[in-house]
C-alpha positions as CSV (number, residue, x, y, z in Angstrom):
1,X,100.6,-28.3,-179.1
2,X,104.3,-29.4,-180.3
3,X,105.6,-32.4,-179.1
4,X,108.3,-31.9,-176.6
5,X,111.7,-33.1,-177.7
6,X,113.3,-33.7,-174.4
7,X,113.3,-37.6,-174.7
8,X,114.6,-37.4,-178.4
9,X,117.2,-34.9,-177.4
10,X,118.5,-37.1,-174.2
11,X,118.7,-40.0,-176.7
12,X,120.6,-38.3,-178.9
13,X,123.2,-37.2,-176.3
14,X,123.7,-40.9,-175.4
15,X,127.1,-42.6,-176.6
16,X,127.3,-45.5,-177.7
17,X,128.3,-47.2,-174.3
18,X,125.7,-45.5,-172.7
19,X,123.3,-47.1,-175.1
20,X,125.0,-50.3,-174.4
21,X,124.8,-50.0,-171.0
22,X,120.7,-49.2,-171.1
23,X,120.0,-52.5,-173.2
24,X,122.0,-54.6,-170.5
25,X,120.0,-53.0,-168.0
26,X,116.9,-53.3,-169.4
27,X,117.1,-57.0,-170.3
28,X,117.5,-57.7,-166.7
29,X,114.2,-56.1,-166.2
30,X,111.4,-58.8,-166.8
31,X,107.7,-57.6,-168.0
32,X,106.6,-55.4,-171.3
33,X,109.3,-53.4,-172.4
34,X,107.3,-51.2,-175.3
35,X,109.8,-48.2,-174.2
36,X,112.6,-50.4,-175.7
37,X,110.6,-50.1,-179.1
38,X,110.5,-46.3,-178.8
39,X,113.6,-45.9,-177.9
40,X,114.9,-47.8,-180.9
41,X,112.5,-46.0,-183.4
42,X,113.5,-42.4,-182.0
43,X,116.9,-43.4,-182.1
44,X,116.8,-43.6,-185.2
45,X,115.5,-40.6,-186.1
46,X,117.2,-37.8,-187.7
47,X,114.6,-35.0,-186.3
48,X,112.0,-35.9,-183.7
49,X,108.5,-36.7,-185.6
50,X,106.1,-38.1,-183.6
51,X,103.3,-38.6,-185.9
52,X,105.2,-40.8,-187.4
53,X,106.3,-42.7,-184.0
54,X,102.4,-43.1,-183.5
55,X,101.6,-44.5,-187.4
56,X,104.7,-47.1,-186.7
57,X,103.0,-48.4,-183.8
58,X,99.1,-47.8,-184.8
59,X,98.3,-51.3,-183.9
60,X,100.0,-51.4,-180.5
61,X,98.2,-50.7,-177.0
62,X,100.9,-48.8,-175.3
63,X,100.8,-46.3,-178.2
64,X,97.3,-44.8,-176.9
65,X,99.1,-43.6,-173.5
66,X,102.6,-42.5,-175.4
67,X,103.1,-39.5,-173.1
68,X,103.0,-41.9,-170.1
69,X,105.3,-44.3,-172.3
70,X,107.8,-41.2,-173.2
71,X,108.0,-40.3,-169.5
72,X,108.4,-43.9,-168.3
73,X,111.1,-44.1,-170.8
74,X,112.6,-41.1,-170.0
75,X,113.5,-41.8,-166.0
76,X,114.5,-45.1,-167.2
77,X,117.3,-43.8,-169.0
78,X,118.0,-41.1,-166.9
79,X,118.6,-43.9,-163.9
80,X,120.4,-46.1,-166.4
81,X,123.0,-42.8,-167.1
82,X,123.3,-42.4,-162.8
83,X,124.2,-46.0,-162.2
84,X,126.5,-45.8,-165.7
85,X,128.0,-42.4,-164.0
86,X,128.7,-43.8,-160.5
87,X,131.7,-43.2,-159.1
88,X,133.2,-41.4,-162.6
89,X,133.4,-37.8,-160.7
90,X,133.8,-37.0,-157.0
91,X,130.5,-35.6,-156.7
92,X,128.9,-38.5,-158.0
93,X,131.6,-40.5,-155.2
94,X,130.8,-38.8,-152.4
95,X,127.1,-38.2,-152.6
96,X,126.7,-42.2,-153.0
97,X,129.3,-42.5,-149.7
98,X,126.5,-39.8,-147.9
99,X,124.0,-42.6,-148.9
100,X,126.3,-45.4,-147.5
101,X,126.7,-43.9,-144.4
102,X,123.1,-43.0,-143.6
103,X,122.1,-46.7,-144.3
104,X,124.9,-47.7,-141.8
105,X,124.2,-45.6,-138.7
106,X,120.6,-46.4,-139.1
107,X,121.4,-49.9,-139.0
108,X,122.8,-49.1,-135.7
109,X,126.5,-50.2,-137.6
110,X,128.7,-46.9,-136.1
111,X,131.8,-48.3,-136.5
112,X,131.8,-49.3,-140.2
113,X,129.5,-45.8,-140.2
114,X,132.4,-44.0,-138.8
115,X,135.0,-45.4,-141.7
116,X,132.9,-44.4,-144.1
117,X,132.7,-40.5,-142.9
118,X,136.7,-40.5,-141.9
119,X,137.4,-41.6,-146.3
120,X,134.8,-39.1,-147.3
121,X,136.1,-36.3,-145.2
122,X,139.7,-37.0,-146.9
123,X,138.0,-37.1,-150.8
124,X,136.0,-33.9,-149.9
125,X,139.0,-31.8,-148.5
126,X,141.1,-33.2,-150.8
127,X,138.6,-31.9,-153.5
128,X,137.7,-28.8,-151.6
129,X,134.2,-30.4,-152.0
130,X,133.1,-28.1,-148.6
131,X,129.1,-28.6,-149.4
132,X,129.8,-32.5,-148.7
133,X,132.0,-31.5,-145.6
134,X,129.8,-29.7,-144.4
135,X,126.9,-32.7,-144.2
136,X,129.8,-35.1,-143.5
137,X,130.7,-33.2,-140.4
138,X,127.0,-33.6,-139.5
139,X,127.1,-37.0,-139.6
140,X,130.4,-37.2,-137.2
141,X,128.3,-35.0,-134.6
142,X,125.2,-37.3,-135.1
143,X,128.3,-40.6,-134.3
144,X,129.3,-38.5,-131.1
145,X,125.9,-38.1,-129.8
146,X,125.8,-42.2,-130.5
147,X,129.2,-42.8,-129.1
148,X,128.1,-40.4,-125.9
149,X,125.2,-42.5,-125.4
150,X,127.7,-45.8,-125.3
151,X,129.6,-43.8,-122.8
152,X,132.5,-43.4,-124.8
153,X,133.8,-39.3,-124.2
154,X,137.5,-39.2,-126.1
155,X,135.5,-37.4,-128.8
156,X,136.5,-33.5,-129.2
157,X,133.1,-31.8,-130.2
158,X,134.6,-28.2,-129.8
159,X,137.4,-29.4,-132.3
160,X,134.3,-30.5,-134.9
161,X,132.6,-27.3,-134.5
162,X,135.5,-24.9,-134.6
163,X,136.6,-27.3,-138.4
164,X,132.3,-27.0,-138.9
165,X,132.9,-23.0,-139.0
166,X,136.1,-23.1,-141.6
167,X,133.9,-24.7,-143.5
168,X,131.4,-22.1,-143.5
169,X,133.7,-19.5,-143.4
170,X,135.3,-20.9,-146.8
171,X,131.3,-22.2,-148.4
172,X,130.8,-18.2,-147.9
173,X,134.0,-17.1,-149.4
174,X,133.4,-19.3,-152.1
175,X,130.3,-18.2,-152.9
176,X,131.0,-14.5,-152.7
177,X,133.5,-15.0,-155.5
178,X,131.0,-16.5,-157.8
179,X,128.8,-13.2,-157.2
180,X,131.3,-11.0,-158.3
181,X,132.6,-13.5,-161.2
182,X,128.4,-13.6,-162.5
183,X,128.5,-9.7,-162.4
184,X,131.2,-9.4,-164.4
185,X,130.1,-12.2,-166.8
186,X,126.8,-10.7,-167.4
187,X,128.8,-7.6,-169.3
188,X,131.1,-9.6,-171.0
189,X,128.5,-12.5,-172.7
190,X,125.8,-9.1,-173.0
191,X,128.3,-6.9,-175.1
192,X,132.1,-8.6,-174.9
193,X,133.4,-5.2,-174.0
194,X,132.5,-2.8,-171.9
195,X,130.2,-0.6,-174.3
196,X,130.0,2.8,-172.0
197,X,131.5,4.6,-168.7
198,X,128.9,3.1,-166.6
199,X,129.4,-0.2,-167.7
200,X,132.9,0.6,-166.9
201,X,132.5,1.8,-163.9
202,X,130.8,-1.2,-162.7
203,X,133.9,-3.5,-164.3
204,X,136.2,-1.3,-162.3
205,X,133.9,-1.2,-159.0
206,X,134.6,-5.3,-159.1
207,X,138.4,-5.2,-159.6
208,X,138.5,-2.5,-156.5
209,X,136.2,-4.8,-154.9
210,X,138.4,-6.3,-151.5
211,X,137.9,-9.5,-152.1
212,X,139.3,-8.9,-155.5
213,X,142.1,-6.4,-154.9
214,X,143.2,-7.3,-151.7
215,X,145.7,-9.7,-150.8
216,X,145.2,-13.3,-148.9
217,X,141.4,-12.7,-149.4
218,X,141.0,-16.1,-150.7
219,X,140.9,-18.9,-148.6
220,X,141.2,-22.0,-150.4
221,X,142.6,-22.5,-153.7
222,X,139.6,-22.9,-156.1
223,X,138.4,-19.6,-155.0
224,X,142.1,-18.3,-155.7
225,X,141.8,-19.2,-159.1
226,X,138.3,-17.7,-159.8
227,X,140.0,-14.5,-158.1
228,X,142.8,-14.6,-161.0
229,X,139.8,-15.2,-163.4
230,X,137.8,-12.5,-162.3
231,X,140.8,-10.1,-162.5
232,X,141.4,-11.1,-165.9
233,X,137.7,-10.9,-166.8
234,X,138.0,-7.6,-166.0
235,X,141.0,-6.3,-167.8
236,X,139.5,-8.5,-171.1
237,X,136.4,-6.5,-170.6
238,X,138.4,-3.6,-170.8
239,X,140.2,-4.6,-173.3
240,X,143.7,-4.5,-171.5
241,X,145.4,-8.1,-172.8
242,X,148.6,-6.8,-171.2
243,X,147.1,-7.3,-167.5
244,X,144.3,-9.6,-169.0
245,X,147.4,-12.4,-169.8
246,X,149.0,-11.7,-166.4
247,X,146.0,-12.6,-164.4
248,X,144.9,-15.7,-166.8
249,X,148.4,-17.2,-166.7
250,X,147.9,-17.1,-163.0
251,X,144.8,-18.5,-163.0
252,X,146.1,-21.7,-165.1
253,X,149.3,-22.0,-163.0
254,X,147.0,-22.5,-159.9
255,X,145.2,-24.6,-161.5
256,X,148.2,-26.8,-163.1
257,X,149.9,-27.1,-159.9
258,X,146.1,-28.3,-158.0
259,X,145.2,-31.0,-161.0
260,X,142.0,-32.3,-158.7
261,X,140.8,-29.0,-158.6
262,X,141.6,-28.3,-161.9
263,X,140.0,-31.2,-163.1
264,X,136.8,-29.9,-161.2
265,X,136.8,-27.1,-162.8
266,X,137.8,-28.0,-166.6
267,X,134.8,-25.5,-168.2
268,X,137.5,-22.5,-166.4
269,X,140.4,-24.0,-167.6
270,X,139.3,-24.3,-171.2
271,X,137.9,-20.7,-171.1
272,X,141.0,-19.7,-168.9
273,X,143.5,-21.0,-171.9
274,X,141.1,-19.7,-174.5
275,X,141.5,-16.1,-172.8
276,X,145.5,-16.6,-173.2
277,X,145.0,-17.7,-176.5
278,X,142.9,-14.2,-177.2
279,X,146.0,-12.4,-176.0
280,X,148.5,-14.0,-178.0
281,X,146.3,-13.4,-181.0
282,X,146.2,-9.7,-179.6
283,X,149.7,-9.6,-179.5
284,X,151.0,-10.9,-183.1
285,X,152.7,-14.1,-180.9
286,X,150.9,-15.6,-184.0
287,X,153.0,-19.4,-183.6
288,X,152.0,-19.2,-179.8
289,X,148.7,-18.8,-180.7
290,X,148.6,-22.3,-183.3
291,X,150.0,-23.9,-180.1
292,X,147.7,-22.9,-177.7
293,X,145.0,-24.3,-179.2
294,X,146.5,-27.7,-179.8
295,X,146.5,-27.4,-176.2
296,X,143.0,-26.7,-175.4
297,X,142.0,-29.6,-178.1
298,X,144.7,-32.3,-177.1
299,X,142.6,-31.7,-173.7
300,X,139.8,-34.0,-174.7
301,X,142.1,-37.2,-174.7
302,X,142.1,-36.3,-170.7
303,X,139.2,-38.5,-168.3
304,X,138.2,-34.7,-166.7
305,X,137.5,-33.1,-170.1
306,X,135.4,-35.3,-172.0
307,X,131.7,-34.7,-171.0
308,X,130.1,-33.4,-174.2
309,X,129.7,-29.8,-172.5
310,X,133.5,-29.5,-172.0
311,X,133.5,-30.9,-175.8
312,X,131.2,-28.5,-177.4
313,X,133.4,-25.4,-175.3
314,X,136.6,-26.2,-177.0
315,X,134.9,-26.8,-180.6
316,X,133.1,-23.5,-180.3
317,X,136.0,-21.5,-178.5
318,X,139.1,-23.0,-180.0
319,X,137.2,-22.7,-184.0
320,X,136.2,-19.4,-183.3
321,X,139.8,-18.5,-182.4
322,X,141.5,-20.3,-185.2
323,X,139.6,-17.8,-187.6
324,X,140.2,-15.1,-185.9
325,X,143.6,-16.3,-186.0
326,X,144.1,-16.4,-190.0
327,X,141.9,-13.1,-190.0
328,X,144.4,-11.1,-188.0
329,X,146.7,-12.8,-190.5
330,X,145.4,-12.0,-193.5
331,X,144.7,-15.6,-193.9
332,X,141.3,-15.1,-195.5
333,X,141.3,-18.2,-198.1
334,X,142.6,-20.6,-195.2
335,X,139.8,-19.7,-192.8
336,X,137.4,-19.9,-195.9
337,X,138.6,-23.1,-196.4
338,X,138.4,-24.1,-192.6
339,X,134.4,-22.8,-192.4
340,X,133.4,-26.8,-194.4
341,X,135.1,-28.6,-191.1
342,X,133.6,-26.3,-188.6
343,X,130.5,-26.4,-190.2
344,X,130.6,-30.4,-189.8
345,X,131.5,-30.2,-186.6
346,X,128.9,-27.8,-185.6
347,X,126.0,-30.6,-187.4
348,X,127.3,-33.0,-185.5
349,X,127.1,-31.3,-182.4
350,X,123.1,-31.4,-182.6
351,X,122.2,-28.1,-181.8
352,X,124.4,-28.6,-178.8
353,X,126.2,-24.8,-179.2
354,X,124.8,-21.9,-177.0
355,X,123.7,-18.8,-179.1
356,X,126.7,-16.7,-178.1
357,X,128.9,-19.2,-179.7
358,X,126.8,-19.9,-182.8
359,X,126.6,-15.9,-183.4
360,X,130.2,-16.0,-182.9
361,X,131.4,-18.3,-185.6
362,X,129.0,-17.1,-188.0
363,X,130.4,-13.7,-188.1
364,X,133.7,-15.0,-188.0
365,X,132.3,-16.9,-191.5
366,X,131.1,-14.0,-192.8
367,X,134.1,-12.1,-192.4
368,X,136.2,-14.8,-193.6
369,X,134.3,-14.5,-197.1
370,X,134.3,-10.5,-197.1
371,X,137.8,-11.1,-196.9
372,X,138.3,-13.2,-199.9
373,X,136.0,-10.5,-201.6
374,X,132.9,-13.2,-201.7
375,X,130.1,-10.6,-200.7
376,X,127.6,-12.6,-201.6
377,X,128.7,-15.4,-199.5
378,X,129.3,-12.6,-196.9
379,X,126.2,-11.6,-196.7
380,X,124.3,-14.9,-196.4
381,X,126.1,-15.3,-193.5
382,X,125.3,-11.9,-191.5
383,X,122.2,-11.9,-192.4
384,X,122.4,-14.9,-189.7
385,X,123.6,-12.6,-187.5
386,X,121.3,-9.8,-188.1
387,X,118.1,-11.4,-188.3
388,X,119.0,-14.2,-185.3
389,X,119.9,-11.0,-182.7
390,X,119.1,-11.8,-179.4
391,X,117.9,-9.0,-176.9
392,X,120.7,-8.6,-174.5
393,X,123.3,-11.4,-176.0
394,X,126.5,-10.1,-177.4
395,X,125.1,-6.7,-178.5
396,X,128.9,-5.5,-179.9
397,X,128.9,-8.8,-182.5
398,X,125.2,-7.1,-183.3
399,X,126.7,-3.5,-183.5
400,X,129.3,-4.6,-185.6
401,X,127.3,-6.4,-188.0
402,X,125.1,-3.8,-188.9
403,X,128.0,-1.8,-190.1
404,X,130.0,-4.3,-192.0
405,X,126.6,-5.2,-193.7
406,X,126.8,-1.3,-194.6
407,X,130.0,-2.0,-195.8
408,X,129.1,-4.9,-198.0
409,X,126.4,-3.9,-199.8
410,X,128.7,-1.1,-200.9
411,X,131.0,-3.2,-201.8
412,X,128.0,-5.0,-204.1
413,X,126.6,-1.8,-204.9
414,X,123.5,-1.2,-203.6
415,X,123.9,2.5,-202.8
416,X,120.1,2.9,-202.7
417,X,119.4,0.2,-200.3
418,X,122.5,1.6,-198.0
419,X,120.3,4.7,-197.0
420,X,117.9,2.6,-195.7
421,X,119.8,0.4,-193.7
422,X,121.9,3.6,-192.6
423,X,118.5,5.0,-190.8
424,X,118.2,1.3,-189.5
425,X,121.9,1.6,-188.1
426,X,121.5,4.9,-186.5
427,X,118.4,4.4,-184.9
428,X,120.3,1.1,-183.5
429,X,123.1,3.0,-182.1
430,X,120.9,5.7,-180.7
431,X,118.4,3.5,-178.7
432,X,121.7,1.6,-177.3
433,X,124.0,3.3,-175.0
434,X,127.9,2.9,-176.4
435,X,130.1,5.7,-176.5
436,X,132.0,4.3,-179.7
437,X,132.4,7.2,-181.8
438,X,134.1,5.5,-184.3
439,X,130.8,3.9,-185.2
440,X,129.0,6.8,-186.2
441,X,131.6,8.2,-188.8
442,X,132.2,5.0,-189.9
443,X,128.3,5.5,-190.8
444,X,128.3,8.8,-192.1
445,X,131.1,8.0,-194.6
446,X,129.7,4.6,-195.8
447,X,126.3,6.4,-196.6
448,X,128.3,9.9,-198.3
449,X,130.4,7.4,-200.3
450,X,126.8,5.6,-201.6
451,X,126.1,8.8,-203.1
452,X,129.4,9.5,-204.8
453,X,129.5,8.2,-208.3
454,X,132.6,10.7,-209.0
455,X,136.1,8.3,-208.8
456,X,138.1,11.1,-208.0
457,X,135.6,12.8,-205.3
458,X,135.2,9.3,-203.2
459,X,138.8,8.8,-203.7
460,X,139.3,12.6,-202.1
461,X,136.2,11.8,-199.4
462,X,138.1,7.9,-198.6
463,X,141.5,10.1,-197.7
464,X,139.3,12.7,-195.2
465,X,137.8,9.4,-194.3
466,X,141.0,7.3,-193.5
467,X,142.6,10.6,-191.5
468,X,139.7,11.2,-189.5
469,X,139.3,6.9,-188.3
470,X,143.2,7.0,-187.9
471,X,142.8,9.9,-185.2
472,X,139.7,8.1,-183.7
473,X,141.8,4.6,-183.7
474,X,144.2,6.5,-181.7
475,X,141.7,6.1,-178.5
476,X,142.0,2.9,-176.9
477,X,138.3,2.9,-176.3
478,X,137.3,3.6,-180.0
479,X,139.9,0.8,-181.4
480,X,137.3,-1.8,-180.1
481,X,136.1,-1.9,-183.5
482,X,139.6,-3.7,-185.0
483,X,138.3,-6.8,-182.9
484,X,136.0,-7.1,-185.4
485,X,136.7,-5.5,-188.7
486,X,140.0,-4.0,-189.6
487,X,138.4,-0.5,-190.8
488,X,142.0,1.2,-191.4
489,X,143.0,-2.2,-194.1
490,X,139.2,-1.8,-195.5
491,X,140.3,1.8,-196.3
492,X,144.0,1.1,-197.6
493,X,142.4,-1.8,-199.7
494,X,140.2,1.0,-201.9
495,X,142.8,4.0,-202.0
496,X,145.6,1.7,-203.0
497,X,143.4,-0.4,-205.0
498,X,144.6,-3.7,-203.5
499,X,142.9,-6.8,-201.8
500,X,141.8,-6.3,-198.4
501,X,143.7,-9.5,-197.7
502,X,146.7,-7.6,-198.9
503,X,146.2,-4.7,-196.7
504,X,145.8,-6.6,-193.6
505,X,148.9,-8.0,-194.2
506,X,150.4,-5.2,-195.3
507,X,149.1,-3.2,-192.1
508,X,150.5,-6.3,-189.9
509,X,154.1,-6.6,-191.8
510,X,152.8,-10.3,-192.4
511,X,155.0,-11.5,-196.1
């Protein structure tokens, strides 16, 4: 059986105060501390190898129980990293002020218990924390019943229990909205866009949903701003940035003008600013875009943004958009020339980057070399893509692939291989259910012009090509596929006999 790498991957994730902090702990601890010399060994360690863990320490006793050691090791550090973490987030405040008050009151101490829950309740609303409001207004009923038993009645219970059913009222709200905002999540991380009608329909059965369209539906304000999310979730999944910015700006207004709830939820804010940045790119507001994601990476110098989840998001989304950037651009040698730092980055991220984002970047890398005409390159790179898929994850980056990799291996040449992989494609597009037309004559062309060895015959079947995708592109729906390849410049770039760099930025007006 394989090692696990859970301990080597929680010591890796330490910073260096955190490692600090760990030794000064443990040398307060008196006894054998073997861990310490594991922990320093794996530390060390570029790649977990345990083998060599147990030669290093052959000779020692501890070494014959190591999984016992590992685990030991393990909740050590993990109780080291809750007593470095105290007090650094509300949660973290308020569950250790729940743990205050229950030692007071059963110390008998209801006075001093009673401060504690009136500070906490502040914090908590202040926070719209309502899980902890919820307990802490159990705890103030459990201090009436005390104070009843002292004979002391100037408490109001019906007061308590009407503020005991806001609560509820908004824990239910709340959690109603993250229903809808996981439905239409699961469409937009499965396939980016909505891929068919019922897919629509389901996107558009979540806007017209009350709680979404109607008005005042949202009782407190972090459920407002996961409302404006979810509308703009939808409109991005249906590929309407004009509605899509509307919504998101809302959603970051809210959230600018409540900075503790924004600060609670910083993973929405950086994906909220990364959807506006989307839309600029959408809308050739080019400078708008540069400056946007400044923003989102000028974030990280803030307290709220710095956990290495928040980090990894605005690597992964604010990279991925930069390229996109200097794609839409024409910018093809600049995002070549970008791909070394992401790549460095991305290493020192240590395998930190979800699969959605990985595929995301390396298609952007690929088409960042097709661009500059690199094929080769190109192809190293979506071949990633292709061979990496994941059933279910971001099925239109798949889709997409498959037909620039048709497109590059004409581009190298290798007519015969293209009928193969044009069987592979179709069967693809079959078995899935997306109404892109646009796919399958993209397809049918790619595998006629294989066969064509005739200049003037592929340049006559490129024209009946370029007029029949220009009709198609026409369709909102079936102009999807310019969020990922730029079919129209592909075609311009072989009848004029120019770059496709060149016809990008000849299709955009970019000098």
């Amino acid at each position: 059986m394989k090692p696990s790498t859970e301990l080597f991957n929680l010591i890796k994730s330490l910073s260096k105060s955190e490692k600090r902090f760990f030794k000064l702990s443990s040398s307060l601890q008196s006894g054998d501390k073997n861990y310490l010399k594991v922990f320093d060994f794996i530390e060390k360690q570029a790649t977990y190898d345990e083998d060599s863990l147990k030669s290093r320490f052959k000779n020692e006793v501890f070494i014959k129980h190591l999984p016992s050691e590992k685990n030991h090791l393990y909740k050590l550090i993990m109780k080291s990293l809750r007593m470095y973490s105290s007090g650094q987030s509300i949660g973290s405040v308020l569950a250790e002020d729940l743990k205050n008050i229950e030692i007071l009151y059963n110390k008998a101490l209801y006075k001093e218990c009673s401060k504690f829950v009136t500070r906490a309740k502040a914090t908590a609303q202040k926070h719209e924390k309502f899980y902890f409001l919820y307990e802490l207004i159990g705890w103030e009923k459990k201090l009436i019943d005390s104070a009843y038993e002292a004979g002391e009645f100037s408490m109001n219970l019906d007061a308590l229990n009407e503020e005991e059913e806001q609560v509820i009222a908004k824990l239910r709200n709340l959690a109603e909205y993250v229903v809808l905002y996981a439905k239409v999540n699961l469409i937009f991380r499965s396939g980016g866009f909505t891929r068919n009608e019922k897919e629509k329909q389901v996107v558009d059965d979540i806007a017209q949903h009350y709680l979404i369209s109607g008005k005042n539906t949202a009782i407190s304000t972090n459920a407002a701003s996961i409302c404006y999310y979810i509308k703009g979730l939808c409109a991005a999944t249906n590929r309407n940035y004009k509605d899509s910015y509307t919504f998101f700006s809302r959603t970051k207004e809210i959230l600018d003008n409540n900075p503790l709830i924004r600060d609670e939820a910083a993973k929405r804010y950086v994906l909220t600013l990364t959807h506006l940045l989307r839309c600029y790119i959408d809308n050739y507001e080019f400078d708008k875009a540069k400056e946007m994601i400044l923003i989102i990476r000028e974030l990280q110098s803030k307290k709220a943004f710095k956990s290495i989840d928040i980090k990894v998001q605005i690597f992964a989304k604010t990279y991925d958009q930069e390229l996109i950037l200097l794609h839409s651009q024409g910018k093809f040698i600049e995002s070549v020339e970008l791909i070394p730092e992401v790549e460095s980055q991305h290493k020192s991220l240590l395998g930190k980057v979800s699969k959605e984002m990985e595929t995301l970047l390396t298609y952007s890398k690929s088409y960042s070399y097709f661009g500059i005409g690199d094929f080769k390159k190109a192809l190293h790179y979506l071949n990633d893509v292709l061979n990496d898929n994941v059933q279910n994850l971001r099925q239109d980056i798949f889709s997409f692939s498959k037909l620039l990799n048709l497109i590059i291996h004409y581009e190298l040449g290798n007519y015969d291989f293209i009928e193969y992989e044009v069987r592979s494609t179709n069967r693809y597009l079959v078995k899935h259910e997306r109404d892109f037309k646009i796919e399958i004559v993209c397809v049918q062309y790619i595998r006629k012009l294989a066969k064509m060895h005739i200049e003037k015959n592929r340049v006559e079947l490129l024209q009946k090509m370029k007029i029949e995708i220009d009709k198609l592109l026409k369709d909102h729906n079936e102009s999807v596929i310019l969020e990922y390849f730029n079919i129209s410049a592909w075609i311009q770039s072989k009848l004029k006999k120019i770059t496709f760099s060149e016809a990008v930025r000849e299709e955009n007006r970019i000098q």
